[in-house]
PDB file of N, CA, C and O in Angstrom:
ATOM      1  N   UNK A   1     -11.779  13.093 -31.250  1.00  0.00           N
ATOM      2  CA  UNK A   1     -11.546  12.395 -29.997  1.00  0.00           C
ATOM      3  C   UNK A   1     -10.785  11.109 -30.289  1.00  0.00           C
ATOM      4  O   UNK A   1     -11.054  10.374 -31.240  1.00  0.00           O
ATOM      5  N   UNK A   2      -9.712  10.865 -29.311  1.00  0.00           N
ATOM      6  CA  UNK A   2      -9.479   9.045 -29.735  1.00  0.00           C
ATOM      7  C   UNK A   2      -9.792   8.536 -28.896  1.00  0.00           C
ATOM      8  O   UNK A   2     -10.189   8.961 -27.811  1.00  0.00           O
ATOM      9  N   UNK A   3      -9.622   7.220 -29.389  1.00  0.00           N
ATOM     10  CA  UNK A   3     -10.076   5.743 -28.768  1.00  0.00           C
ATOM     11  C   UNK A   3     -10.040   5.827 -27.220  1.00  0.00           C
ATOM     12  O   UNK A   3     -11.053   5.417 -26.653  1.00  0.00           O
ATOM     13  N   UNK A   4      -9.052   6.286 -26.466  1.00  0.00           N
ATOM     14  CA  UNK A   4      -9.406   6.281 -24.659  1.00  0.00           C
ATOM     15  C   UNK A   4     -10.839   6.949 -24.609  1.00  0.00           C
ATOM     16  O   UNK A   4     -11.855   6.440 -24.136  1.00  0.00           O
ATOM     17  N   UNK A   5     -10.723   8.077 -25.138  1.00  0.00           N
ATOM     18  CA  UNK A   5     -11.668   9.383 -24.437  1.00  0.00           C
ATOM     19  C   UNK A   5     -12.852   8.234 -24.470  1.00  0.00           C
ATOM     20  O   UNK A   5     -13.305   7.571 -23.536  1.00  0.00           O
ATOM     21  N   UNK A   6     -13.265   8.227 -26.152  1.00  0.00           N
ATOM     22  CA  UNK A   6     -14.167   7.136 -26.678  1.00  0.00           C
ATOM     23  C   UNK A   6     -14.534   5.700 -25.487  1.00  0.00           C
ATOM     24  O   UNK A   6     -15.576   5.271 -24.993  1.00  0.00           O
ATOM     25  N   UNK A   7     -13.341   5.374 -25.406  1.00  0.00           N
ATOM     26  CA  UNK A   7     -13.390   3.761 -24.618  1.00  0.00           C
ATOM     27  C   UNK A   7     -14.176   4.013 -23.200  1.00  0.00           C
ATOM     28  O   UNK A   7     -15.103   3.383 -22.691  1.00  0.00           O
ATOM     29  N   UNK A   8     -13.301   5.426 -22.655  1.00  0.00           N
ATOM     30  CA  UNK A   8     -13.866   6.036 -21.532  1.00  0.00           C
ATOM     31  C   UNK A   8     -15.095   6.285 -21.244  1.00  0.00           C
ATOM     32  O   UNK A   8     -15.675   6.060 -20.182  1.00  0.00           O
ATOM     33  N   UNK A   9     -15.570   6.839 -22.369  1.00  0.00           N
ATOM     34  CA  UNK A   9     -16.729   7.460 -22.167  1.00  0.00           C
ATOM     35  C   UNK A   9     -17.718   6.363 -22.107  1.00  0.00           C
ATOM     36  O   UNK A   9     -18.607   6.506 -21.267  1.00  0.00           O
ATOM     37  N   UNK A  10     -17.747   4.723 -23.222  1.00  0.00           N
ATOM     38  CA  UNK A  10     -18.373   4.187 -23.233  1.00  0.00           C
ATOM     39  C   UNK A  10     -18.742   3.750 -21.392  1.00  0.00           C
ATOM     40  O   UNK A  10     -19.840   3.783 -20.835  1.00  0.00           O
ATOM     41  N   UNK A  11     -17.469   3.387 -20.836  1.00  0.00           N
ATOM     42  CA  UNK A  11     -17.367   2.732 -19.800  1.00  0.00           C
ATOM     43  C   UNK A  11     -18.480   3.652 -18.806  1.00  0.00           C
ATOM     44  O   UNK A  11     -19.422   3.085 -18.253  1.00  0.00           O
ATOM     45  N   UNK A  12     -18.279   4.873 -18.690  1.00  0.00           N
ATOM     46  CA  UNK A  12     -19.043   5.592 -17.983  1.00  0.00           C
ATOM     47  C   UNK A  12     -20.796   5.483 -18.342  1.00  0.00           C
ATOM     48  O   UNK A  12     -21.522   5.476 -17.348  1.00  0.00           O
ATOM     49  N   UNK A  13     -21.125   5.442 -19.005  1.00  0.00           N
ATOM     50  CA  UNK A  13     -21.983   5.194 -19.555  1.00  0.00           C
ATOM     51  C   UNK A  13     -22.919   3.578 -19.079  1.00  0.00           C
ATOM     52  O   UNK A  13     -24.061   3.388 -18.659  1.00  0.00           O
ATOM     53  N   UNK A  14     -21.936   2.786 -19.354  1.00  0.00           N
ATOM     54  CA  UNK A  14     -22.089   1.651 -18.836  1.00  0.00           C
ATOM     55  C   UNK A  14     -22.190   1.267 -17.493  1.00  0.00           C
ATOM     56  O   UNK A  14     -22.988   0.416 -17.099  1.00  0.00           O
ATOM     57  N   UNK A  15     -21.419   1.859 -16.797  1.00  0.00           N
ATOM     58  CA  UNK A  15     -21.097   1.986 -15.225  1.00  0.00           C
ATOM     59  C   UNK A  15     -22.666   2.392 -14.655  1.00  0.00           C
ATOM     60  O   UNK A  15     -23.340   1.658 -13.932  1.00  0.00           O
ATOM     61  N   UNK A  16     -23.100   3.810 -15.187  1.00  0.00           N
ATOM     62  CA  UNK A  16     -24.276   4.174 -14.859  1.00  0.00           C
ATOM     63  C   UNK A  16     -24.996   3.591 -15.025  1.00  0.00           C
ATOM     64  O   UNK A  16     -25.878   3.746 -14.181  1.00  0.00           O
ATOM     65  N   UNK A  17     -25.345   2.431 -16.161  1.00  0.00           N
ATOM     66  CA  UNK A  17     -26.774   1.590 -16.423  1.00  0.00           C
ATOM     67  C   UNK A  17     -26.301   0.670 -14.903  1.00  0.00           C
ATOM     68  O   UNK A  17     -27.102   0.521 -13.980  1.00  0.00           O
ATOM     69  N   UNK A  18     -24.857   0.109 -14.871  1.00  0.00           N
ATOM     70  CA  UNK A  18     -25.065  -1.194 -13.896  1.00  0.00           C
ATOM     71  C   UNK A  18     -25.528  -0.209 -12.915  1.00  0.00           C
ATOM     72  O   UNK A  18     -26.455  -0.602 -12.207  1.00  0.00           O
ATOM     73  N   UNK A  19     -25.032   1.171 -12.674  1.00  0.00           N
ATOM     74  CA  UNK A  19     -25.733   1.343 -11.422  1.00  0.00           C
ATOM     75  C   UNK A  19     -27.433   1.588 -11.192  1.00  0.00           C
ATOM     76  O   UNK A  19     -27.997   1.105 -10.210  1.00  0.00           O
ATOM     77  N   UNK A  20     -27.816   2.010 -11.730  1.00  0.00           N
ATOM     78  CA  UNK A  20     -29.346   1.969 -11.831  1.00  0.00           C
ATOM     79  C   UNK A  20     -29.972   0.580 -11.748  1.00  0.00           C
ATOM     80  O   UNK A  20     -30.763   0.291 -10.851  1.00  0.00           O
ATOM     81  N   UNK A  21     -29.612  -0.246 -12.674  1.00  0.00           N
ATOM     82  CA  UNK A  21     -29.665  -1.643 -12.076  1.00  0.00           C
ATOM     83  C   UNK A  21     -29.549  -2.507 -11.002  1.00  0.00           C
ATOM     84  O   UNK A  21     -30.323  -3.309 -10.480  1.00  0.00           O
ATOM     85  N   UNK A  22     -27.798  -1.983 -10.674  1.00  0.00           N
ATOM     86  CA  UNK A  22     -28.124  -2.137  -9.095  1.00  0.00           C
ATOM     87  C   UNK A  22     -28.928  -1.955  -7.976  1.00  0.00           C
ATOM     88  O   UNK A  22     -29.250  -2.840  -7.184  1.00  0.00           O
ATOM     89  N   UNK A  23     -29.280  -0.638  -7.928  1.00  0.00           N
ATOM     90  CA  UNK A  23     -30.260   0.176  -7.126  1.00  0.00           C
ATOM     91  C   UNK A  23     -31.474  -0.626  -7.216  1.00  0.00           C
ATOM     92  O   UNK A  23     -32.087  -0.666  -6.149  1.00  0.00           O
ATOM     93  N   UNK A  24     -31.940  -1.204  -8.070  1.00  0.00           N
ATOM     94  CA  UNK A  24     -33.376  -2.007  -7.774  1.00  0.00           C
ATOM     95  C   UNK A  24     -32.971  -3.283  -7.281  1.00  0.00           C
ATOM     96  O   UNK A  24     -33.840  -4.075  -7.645  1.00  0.00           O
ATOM     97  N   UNK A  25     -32.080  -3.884  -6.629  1.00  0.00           N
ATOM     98  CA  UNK A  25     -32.112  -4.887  -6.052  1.00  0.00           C
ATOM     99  C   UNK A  25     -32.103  -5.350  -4.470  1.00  0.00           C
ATOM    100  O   UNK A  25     -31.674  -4.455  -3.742  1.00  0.00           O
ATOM    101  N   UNK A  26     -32.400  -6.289  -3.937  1.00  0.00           N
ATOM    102  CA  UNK A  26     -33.240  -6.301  -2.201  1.00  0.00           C
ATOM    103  C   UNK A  26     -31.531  -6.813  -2.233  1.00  0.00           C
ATOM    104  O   UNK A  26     -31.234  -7.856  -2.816  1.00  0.00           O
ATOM    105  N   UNK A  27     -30.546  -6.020  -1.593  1.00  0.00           N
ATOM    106  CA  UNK A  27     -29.672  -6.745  -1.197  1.00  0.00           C
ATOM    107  C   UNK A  27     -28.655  -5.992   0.066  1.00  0.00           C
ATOM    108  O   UNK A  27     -28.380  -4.804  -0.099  1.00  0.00           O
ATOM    109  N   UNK A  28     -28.102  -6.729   1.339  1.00  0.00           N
ATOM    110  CA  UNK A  28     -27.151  -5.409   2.399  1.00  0.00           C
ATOM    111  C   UNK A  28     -25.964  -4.638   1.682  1.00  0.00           C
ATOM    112  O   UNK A  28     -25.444  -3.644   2.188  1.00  0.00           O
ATOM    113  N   UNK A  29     -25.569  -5.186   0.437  1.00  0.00           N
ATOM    114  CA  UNK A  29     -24.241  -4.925  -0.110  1.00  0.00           C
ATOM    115  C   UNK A  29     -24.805  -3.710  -1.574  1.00  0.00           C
ATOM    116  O   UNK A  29     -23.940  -3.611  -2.445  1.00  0.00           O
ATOM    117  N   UNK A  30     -25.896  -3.007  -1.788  1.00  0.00           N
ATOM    118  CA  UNK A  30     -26.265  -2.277  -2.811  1.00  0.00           C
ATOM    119  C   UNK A  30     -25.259  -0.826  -2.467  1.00  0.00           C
ATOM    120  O   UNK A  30     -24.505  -0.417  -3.350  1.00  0.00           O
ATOM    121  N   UNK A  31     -25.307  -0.386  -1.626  1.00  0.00           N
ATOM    122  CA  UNK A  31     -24.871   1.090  -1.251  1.00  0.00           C
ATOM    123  C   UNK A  31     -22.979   0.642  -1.301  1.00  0.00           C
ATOM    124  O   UNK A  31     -22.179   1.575  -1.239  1.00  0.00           O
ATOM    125  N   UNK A  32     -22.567  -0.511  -1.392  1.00  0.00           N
ATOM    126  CA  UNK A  32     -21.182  -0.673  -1.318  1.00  0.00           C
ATOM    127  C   UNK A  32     -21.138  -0.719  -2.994  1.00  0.00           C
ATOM    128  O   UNK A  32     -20.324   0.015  -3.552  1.00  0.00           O
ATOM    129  N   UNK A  33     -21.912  -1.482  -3.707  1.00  0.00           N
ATOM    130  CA  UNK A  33     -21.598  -1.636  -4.896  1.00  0.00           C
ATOM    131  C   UNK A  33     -22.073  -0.621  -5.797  1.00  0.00           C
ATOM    132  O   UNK A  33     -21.702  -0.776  -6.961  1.00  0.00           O
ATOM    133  N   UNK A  34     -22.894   0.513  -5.528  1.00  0.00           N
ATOM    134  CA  UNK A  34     -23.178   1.428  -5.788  1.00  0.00           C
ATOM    135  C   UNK A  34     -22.046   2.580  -5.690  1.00  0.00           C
ATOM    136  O   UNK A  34     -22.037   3.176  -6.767  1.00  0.00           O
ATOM    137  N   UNK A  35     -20.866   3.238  -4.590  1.00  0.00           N
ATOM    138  CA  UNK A  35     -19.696   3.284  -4.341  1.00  0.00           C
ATOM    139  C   UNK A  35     -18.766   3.254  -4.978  1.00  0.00           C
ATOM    140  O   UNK A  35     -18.150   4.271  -5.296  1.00  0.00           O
ATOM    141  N   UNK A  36     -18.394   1.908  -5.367  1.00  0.00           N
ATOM    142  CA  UNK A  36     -17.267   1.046  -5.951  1.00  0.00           C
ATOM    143  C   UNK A  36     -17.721   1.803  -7.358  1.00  0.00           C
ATOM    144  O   UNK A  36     -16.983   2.653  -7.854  1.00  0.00           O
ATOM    145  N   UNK A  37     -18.902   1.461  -7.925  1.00  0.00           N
ATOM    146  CA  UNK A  37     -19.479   1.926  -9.229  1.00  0.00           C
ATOM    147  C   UNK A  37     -18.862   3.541  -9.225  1.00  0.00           C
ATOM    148  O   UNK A  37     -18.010   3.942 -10.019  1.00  0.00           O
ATOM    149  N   UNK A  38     -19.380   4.212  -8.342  1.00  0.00           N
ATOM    150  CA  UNK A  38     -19.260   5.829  -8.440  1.00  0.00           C
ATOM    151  C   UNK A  38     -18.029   6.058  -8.305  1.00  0.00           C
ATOM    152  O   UNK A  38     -17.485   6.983  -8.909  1.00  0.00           O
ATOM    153  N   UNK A  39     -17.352   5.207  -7.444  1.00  0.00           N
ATOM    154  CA  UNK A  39     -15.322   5.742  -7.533  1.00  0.00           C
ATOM    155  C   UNK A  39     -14.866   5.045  -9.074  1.00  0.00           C
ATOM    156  O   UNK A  39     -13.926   5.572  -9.669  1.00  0.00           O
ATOM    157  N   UNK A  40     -15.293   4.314  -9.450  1.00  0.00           N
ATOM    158  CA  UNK A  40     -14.994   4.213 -10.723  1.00  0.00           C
ATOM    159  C   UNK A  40     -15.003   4.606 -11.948  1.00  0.00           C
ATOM    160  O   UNK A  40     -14.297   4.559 -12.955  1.00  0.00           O
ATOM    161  N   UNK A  41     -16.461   5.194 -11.425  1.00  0.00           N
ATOM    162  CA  UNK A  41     -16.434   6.301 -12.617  1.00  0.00           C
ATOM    163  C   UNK A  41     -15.955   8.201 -12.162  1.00  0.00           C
ATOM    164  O   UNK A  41     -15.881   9.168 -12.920  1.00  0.00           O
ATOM    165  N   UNK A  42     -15.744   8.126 -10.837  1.00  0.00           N
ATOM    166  CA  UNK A  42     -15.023   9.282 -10.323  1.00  0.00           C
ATOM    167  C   UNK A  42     -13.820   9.146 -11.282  1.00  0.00           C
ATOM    168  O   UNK A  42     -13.640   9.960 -12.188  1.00  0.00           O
ATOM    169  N   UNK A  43     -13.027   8.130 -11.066  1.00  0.00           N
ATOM    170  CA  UNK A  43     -11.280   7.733 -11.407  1.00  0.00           C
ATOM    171  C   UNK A  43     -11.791   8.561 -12.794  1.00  0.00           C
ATOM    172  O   UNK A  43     -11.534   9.738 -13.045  1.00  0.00           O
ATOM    173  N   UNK A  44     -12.570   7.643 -13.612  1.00  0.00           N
ATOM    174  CA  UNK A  44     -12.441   7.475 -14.773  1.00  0.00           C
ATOM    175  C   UNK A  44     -12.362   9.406 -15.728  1.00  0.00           C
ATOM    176  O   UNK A  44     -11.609   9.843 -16.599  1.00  0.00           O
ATOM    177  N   UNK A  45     -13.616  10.071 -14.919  1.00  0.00           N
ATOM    178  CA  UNK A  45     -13.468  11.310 -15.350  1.00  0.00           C
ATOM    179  C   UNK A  45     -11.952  12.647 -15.044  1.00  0.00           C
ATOM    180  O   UNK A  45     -11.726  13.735 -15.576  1.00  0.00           O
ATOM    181  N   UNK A  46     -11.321  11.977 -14.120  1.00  0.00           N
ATOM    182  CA  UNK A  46     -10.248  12.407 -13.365  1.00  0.00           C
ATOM    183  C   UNK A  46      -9.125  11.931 -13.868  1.00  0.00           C
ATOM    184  O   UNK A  46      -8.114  12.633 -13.851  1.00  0.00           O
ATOM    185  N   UNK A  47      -9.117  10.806 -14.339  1.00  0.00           N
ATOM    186  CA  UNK A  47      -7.595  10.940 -14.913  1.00  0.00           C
ATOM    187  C   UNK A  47      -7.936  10.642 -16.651  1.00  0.00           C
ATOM    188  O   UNK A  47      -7.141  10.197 -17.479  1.00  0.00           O
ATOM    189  N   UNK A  48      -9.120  10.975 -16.830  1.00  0.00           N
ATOM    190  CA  UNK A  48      -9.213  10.559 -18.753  1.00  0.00           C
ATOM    191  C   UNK A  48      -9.747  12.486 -19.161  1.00  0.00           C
ATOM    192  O   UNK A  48      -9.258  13.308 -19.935  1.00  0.00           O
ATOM    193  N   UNK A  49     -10.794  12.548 -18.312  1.00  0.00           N
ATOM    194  CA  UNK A  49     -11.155  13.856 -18.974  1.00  0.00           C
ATOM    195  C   UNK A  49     -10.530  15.279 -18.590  1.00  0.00           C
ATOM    196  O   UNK A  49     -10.248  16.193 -19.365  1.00  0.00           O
ATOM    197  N   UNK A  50     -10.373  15.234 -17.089  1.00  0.00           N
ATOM    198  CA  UNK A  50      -9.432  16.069 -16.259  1.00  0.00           C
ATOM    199  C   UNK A  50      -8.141  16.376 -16.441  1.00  0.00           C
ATOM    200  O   UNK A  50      -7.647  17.415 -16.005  1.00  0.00           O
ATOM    201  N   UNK A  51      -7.449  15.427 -17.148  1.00  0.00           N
ATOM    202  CA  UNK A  51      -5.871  14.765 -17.319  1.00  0.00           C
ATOM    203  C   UNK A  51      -5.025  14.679 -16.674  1.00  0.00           C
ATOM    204  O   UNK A  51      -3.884  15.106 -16.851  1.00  0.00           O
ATOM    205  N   UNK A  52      -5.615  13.891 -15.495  1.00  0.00           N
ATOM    206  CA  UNK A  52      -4.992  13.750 -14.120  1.00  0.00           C
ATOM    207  C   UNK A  52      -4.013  12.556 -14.470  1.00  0.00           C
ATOM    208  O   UNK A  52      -3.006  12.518 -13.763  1.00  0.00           O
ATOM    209  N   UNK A  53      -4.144  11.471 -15.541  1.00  0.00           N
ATOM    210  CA  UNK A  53      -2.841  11.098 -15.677  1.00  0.00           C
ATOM    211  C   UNK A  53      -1.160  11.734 -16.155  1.00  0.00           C
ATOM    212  O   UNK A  53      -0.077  11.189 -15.940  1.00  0.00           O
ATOM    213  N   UNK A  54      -1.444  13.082 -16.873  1.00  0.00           N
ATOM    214  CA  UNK A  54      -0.676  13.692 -17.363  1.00  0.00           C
ATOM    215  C   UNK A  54       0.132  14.790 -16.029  1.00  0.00           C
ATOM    216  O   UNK A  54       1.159  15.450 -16.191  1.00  0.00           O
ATOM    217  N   UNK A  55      -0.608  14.713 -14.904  1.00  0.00           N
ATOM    218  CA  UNK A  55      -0.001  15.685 -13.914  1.00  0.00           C
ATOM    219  C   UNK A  55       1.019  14.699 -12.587  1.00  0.00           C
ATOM    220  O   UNK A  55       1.147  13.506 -12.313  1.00  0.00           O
ATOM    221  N   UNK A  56       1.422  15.649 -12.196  1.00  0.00           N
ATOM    222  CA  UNK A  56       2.732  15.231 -10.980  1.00  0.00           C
ATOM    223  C   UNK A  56       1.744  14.371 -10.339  1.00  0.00           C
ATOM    224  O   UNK A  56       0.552  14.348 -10.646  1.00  0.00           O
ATOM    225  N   UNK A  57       2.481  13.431  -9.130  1.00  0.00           N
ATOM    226  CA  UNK A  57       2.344  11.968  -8.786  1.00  0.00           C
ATOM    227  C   UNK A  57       1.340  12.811  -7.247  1.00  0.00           C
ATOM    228  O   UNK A  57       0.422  12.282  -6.620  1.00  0.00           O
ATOM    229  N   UNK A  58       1.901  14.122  -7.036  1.00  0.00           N
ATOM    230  CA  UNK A  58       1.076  14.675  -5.951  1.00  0.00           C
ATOM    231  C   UNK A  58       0.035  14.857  -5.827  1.00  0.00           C
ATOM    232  O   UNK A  58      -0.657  15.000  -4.818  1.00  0.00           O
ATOM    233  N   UNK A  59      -0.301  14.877  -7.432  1.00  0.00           N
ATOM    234  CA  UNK A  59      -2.173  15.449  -7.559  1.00  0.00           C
ATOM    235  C   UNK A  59      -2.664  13.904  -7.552  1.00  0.00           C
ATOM    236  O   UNK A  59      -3.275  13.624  -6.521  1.00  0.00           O
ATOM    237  N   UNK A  60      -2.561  13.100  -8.253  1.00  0.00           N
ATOM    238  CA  UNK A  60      -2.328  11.689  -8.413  1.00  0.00           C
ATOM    239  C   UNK A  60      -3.152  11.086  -6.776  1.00  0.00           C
ATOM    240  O   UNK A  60      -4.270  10.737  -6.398  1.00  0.00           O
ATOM    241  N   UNK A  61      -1.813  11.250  -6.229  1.00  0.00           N
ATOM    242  CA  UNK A  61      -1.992  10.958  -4.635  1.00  0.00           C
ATOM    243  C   UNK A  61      -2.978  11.458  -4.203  1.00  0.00           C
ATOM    244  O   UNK A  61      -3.950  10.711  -4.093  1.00  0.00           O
ATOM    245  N   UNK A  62      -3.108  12.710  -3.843  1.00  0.00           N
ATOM    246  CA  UNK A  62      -4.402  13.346  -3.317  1.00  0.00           C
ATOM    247  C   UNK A  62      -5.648  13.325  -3.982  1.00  0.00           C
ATOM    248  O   UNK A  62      -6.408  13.728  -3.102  1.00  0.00           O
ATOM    249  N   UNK A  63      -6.348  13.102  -5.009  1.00  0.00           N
ATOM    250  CA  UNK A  63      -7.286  12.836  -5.620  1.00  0.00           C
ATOM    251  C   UNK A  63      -7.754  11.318  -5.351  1.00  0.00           C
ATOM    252  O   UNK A  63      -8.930  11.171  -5.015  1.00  0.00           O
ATOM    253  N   UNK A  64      -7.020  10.290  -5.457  1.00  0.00           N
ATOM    254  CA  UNK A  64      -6.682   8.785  -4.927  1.00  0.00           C
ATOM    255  C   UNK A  64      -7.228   8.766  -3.140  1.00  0.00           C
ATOM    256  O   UNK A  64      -7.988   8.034  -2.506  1.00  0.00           O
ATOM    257  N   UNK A  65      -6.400   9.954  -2.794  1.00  0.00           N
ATOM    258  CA  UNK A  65      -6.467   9.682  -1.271  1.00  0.00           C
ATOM    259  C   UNK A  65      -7.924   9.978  -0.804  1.00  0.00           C
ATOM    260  O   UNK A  65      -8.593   9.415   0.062  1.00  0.00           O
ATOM    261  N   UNK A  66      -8.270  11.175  -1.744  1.00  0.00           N
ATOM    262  CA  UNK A  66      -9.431  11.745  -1.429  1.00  0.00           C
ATOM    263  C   UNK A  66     -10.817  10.867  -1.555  1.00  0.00           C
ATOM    264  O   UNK A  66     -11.913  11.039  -1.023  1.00  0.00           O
ATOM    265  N   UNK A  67     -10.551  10.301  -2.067  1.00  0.00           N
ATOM    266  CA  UNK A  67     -11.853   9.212  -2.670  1.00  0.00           C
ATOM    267  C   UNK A  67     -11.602   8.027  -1.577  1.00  0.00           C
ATOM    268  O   UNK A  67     -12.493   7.186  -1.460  1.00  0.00           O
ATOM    269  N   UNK A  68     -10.963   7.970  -1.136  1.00  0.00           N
ATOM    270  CA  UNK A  68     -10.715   6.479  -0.013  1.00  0.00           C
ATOM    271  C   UNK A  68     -11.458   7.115   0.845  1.00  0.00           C
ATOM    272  O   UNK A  68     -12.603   6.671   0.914  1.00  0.00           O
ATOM    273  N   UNK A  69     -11.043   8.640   2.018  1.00  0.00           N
ATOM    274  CA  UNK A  69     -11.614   8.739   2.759  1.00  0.00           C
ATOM    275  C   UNK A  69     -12.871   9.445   2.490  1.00  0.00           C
ATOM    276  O   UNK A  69     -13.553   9.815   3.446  1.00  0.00           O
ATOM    277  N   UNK A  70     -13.377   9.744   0.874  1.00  0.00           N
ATOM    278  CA  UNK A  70     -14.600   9.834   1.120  1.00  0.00           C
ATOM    279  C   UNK A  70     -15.526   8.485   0.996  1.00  0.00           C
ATOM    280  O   UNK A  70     -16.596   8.534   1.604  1.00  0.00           O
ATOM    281  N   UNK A  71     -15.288   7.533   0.422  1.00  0.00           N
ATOM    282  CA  UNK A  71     -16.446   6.797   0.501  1.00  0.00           C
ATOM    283  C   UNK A  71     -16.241   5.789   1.759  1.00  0.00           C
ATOM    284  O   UNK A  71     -17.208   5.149   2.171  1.00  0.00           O
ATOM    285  N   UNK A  72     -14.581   5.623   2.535  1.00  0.00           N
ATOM    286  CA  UNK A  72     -14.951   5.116   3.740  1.00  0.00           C
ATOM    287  C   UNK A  72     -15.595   5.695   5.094  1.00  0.00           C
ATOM    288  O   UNK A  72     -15.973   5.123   6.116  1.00  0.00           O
ATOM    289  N   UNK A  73     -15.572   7.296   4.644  1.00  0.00           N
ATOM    290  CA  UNK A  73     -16.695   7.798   5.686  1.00  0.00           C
ATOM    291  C   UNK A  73     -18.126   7.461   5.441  1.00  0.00           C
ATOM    292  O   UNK A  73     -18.798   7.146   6.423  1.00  0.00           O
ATOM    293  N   UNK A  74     -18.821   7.490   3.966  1.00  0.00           N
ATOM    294  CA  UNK A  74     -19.807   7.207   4.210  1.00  0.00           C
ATOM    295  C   UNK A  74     -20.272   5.528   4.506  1.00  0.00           C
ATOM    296  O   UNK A  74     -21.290   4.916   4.830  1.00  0.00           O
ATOM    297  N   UNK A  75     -18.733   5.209   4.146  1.00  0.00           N
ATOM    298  CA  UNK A  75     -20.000   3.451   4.728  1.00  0.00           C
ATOM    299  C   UNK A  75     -19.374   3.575   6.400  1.00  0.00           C
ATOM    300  O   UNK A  75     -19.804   2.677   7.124  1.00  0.00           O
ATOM    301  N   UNK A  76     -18.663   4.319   6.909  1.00  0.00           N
ATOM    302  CA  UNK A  76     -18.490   3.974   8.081  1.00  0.00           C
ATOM    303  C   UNK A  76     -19.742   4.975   8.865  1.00  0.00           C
ATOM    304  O   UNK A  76     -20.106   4.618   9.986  1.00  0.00           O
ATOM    305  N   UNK A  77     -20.249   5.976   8.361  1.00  0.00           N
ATOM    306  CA  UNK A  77     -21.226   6.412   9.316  1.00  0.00           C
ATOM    307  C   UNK A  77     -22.779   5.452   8.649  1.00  0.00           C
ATOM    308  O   UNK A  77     -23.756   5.102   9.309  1.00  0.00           O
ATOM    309  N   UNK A  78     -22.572   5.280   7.458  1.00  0.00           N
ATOM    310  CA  UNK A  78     -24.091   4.691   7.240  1.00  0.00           C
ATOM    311  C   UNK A  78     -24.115   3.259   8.114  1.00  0.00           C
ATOM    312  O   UNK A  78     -25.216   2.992   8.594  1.00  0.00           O
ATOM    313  N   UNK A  79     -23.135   2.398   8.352  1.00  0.00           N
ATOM    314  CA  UNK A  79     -23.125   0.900   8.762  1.00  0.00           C
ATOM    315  C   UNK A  79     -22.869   1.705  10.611  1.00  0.00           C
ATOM    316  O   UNK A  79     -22.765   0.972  11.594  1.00  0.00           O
TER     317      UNK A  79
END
């Protein structure tokens, strides 16, 4: 493996502790930063392990696009 996959993987890894961490805290903004956490580590498996950086700008786009309107549906029906 090199160093991205590696770097990647750490990050994911990491991402998941902040999120569990997150989740135990009394706050209105947990389910947004919980989100942000999960599209980040969405990206991260999608264009590092998937090799969605290596494909046309179309898949790119729609994978990108797809993640906007999924997590602005769920904060727009949860709020």
């Amino acid at each position: 493996m090199n160093i991205n996959t590696n770097l990647t993987w750490i990050a994911l890894i990491v991402l998941t502790i902040v999120s569990a961490l997150v989740s135990k805290l009394n706050s209105n903004y947990i389910m947004l930063i919980i989100l942000i956490l999960s599209s980040l580590k969405f990206l991260g498996i999608a264009f590092q392990f998937m090799e969605l950086k290596k494909a046309h700008v179309f898949w790119k786009t729609t994978i990108v696009s797809f993640l906007i309107v999924f997590v602005t549906s769920i904060v727009w029906v949860v709020s």
